[in-house]
C-alpha positions in Angstrom: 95.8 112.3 89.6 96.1 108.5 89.2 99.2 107.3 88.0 98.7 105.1 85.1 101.9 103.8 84.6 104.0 102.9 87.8 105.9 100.1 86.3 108.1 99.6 83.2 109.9 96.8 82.5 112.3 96.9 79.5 114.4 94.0 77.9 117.4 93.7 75.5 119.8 91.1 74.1 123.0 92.2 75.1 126.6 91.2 73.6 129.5 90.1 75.5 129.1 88.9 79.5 126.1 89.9 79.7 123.1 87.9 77.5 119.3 89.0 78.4 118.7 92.2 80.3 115.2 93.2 82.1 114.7 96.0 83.3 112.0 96.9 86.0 110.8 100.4 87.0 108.9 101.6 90.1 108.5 105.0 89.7 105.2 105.3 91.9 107.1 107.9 94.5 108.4 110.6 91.9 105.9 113.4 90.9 104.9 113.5 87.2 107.2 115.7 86.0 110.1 114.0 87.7 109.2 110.7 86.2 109.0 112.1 82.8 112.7 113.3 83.6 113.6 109.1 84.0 111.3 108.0 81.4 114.8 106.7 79.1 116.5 105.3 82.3 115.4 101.3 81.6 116.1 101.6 78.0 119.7 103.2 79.0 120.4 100.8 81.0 120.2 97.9 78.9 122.1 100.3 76.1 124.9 100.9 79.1 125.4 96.6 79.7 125.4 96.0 75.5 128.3 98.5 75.0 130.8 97.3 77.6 133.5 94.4 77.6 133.8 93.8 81.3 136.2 91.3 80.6 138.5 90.5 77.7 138.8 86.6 77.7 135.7 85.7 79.0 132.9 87.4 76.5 130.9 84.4 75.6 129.0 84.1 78.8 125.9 85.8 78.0 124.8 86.3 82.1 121.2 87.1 81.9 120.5 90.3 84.2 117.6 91.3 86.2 117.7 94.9 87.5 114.5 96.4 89.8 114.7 99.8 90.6 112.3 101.7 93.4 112.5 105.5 93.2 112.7 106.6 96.7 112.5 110.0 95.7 114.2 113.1 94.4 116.9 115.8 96.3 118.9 119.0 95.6 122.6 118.1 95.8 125.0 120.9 94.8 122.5 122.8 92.5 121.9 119.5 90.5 118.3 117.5 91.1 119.7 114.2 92.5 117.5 110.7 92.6 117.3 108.6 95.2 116.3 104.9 94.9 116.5 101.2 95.9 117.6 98.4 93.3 117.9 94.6 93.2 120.4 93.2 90.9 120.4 89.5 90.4 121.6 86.8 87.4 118.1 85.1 87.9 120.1 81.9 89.9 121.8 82.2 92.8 123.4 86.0 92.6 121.6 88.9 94.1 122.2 91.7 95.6 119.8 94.5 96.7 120.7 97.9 97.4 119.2 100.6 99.8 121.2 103.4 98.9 122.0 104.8 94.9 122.0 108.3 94.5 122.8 109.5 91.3 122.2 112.4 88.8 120.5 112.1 85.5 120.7 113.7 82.4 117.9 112.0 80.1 120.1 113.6 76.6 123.0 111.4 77.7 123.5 108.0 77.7 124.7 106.2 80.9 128.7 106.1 80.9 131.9 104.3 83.0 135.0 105.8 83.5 137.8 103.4 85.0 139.2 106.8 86.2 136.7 109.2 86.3 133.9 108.4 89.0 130.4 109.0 87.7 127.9 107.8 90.2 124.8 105.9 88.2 127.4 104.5 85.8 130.1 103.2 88.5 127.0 101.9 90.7 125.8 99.7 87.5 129.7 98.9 86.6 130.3 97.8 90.7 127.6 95.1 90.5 128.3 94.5 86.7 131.6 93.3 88.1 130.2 91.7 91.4 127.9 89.6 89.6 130.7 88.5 86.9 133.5 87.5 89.0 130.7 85.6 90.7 130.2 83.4 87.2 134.2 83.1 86.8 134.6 81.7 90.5 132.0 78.6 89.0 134.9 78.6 85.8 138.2 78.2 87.9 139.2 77.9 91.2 139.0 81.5 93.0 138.4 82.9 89.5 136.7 86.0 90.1 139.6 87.6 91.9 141.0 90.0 89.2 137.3 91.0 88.6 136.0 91.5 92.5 139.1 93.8 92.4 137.8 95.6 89.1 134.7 96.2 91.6 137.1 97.4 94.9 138.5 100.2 92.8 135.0 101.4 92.1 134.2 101.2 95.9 137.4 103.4 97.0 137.0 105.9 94.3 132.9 106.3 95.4 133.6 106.3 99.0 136.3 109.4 97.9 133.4 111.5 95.9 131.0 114.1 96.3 128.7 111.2 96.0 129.9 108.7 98.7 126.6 107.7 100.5 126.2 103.3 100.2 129.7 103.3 99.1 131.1 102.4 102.2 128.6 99.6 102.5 129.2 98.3 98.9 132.8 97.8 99.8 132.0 96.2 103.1 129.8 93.6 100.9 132.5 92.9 98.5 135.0 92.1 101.8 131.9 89.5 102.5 131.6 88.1 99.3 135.2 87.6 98.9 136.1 86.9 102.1 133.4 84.3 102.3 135.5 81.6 100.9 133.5 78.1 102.1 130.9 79.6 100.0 132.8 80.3 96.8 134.6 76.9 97.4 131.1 75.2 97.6 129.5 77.3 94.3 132.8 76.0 92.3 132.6 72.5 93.8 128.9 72.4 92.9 129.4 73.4 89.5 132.4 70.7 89.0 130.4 67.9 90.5 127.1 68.5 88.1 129.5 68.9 84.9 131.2 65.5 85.6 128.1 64.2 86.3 126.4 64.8 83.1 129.7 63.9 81.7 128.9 60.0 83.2 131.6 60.4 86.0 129.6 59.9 89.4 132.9 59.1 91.3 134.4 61.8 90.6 131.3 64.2 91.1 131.1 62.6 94.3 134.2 63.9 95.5 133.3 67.2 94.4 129.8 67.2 96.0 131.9 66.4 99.4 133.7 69.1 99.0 131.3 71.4 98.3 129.3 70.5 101.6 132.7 71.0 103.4 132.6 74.8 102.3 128.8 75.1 103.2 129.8 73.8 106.7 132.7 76.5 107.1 130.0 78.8 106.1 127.7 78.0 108.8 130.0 77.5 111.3 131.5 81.0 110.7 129.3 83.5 108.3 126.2 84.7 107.7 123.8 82.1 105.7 122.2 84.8 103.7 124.2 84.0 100.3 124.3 80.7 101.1 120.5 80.2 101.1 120.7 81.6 97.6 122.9 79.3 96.1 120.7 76.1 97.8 117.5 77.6 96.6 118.2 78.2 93.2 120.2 74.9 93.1 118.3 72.4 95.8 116.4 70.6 92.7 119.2 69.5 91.1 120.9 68.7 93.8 118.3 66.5 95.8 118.0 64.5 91.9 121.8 63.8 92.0 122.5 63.2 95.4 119.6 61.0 95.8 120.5 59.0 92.3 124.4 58.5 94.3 123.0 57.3 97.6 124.3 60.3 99.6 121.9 60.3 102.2 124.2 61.7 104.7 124.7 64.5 102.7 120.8 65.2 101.7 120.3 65.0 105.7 122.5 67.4 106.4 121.4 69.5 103.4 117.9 69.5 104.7 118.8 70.9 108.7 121.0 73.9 106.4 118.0 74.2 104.2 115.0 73.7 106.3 113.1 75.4 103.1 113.7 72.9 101.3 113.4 69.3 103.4 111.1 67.7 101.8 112.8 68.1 98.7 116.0 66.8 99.9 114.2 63.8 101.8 111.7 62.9 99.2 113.7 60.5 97.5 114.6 58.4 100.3 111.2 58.3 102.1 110.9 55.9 99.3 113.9 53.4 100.0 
């Protein structure tokens, strides 16, 4: 039988951290009957992200979420039917995050819920990168300032990797002792977002201290961590950055910028083949 439908893609306006959230199911693995069972999953989703306050003081942020999920298939795990599926998570910039491993029960009468305490495995997967991709957005506020949040997202980790449901777990928290300990990185995403607020502010001086630092942290990075993230944050941001670099005569900098980002040279050169 054909399948008709293999992909759903579901959106909501969501309060609080969270603004925009699309969801997008590929269900083209699961028999019919087993996609039926998932059929409310997207629209739960979005319902799970509108009812939580991640964070008390910082609820204005409206991050705009993009969530793919890839059944893989479905499992008997201690009497209860138990999917299996892939999922990329980004903010639509220069967060992502894809995951090869979520195993989860679902109930399709219940909505999706988190427990600070109590470990429940689809709602403390959503809640870990609900976290992850927060503190991410308060490291570009303040200094460091997604530490109390990244630890919001460790207790997660420990309490999966402890559960009946412990497969990826281990990996997550292995990812959130690279994002955090990655610290030329989160230096350079905060410098970055410093430099292009005082520049729109009319303050190129002092932007150009901050674009200096940031290229110090993306040298630490490539002299001692994987690139990975990095190309992230210099693809989602190598526009802007080529403009304002190139407007402040930093051709140093847009040199070195363009042997990081090889992607991305012409962009970064355009501008002075010109000069």
């Amino acid at each position: 039988m054909r399948i008709l439908v293999s992909f759903i893609i579901i959106s909501t306006i969501a309060l609080g951290q969270f603004g925009k959230v699309e969801v997008t199911i590929d269900n083209r693995l699961l028999r019919n009957n087993e996609r039926q069972k998932v059929s409310s999953i997207g629209y739960e989703i979005t319902r799970f992200f509108s009812g939580q306050i991640w964070d008390e003081d910082s609820q204005d942020l409206k991050i705009p979420l993009h969530i793919s999920i890839a059944f893989q298939g479905i499992a008997q795990k201690s009497g209860m039917e138990t999917f299996h599926a892939q999922v990329l998570i980004s903010d639509g910039s220069d967060i992502r995050y894809f995951d090869k491993a979520l195993q989860f029960y679902y109930n399709p009468g219940n909505s999706i819920q988190f427990d600070p305490v109590i470990f429940e495995p689809l709602g403390s997967f959503l809640a870990f990168y609900a976290y992850m991709i927060l503190a991410g957005h308060l490291d570009t506020y303040d200094f460091y300032g997604g530490n109390y949040t990244y630890d919001k997202a460790r207790e997660i980790a420990l309490r999966g990797m402890a559960s009946d449901y412990s497969k990826g777990w281990s990996n997550r928290n292995q990812l959130l002792k690279e994002v955090t300990g990655n610290k030329g990185l989160r230096e350079a995403r905060f410098a970055y977002y410093v430099a292009m607020d005082l520049f729109d502010q009319g303050k190129p001086e002092e932007a150009l201290k901050e674009f200096k630092l940031m290229l110090a942290g993306l040298e630490i990075v490539f002299r001692q961590f994987p690139t990975g993230r990095t190309l992230y944050f210099l693809n989602a941001h190598h526009n802007k950055l080529a403009n304002r670099l190139d407007l402040l005569g930093q051709s140093d900098i847009l040199y070195r910028l363009s042997e990081m980002d090889p992607s991305h040279k012409g962009i970064y050169l355009k501008g002075l083949k010109k000069k």
